[in-house]
C-alpha positions as CSV (number, residue, x, y, z in Angstrom):
1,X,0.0,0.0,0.0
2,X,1.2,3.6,-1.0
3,X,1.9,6.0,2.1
4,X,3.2,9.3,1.7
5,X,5.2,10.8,4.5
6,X,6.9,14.1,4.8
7,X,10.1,13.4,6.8
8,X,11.7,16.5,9.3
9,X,15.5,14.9,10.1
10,X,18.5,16.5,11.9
11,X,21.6,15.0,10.8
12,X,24.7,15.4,12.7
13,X,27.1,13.7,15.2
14,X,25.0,13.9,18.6
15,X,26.7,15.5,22.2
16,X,28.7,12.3,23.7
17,X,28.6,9.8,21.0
18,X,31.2,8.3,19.0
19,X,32.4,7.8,15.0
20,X,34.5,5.7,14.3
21,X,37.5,7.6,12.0
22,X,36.2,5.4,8.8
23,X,35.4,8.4,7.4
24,X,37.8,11.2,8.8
25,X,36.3,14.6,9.0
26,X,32.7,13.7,8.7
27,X,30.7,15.4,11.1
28,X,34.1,17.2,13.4
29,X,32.6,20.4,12.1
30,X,29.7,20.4,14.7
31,X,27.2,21.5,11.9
32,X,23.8,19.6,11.8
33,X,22.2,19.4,8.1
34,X,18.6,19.9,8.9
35,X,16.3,17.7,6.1
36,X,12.7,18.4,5.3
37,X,11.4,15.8,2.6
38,X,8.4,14.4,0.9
39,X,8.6,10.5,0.3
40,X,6.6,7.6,-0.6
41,X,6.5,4.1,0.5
42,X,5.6,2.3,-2.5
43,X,4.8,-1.5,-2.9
44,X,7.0,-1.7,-6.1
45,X,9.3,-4.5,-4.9
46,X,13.2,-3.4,-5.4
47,X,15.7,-4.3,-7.4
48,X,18.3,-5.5,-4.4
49,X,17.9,-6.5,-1.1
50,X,19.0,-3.9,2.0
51,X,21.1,-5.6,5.0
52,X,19.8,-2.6,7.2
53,X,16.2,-3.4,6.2
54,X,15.9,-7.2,5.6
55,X,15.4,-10.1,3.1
56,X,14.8,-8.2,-0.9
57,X,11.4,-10.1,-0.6
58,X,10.0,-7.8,1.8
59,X,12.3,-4.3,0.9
60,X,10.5,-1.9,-1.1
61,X,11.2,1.3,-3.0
62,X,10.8,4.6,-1.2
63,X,10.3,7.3,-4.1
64,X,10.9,10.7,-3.4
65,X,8.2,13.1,-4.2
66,X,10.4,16.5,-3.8
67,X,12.2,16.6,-6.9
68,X,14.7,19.1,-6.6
69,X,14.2,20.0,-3.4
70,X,17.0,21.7,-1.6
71,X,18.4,23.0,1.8
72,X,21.1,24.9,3.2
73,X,23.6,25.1,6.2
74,X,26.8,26.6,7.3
75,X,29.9,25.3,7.1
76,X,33.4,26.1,7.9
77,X,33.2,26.7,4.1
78,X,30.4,28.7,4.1
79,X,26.7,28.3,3.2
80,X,26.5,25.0,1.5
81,X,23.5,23.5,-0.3
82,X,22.1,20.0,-0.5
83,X,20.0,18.8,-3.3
84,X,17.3,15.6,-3.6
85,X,17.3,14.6,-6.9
């Protein structure tokens, strides 16, 4: 069955938790990249299982309905932007 959701994350490295350095420099900066997104849960079975989410038999596509959609947040860099395609 189709669902739409709209979706309000916060992503960042949380107060008092730990990374592991697979990826050095992610998330040292402090900044949080604040998401606001449309998506669907559709029934249209996907091409590849998803270890996170379980057997390929029950993983589904999740479509994005905000095409385009964008956001913005400061970095050491500067204003950066982030793009859904």
């Amino acid at each position: 069955a189709r669902t739409r959701w709209k979706l309000l994350l916060d992503v960042g490295i949380q107060p008092g938790t730990w990374m592991p350095k697979r990826f050095p420099g992610w998330g040292e900066s402090g900044v949080r990249l604040p998401l606001q997104v449309t998506v669907e849960f559709t029934s249209q079975s996907s091409p590849a299982g998803e270890t996170l989410v379980g057997p390929k038999a029950d993983t589904f596509v999740l479509k994005v309905c905000d095409k385009d959609s964008t956001t913005t947040f400061m970095s050491e860099f500067g204003e950066q932007t982030v793009t859904f395609a």
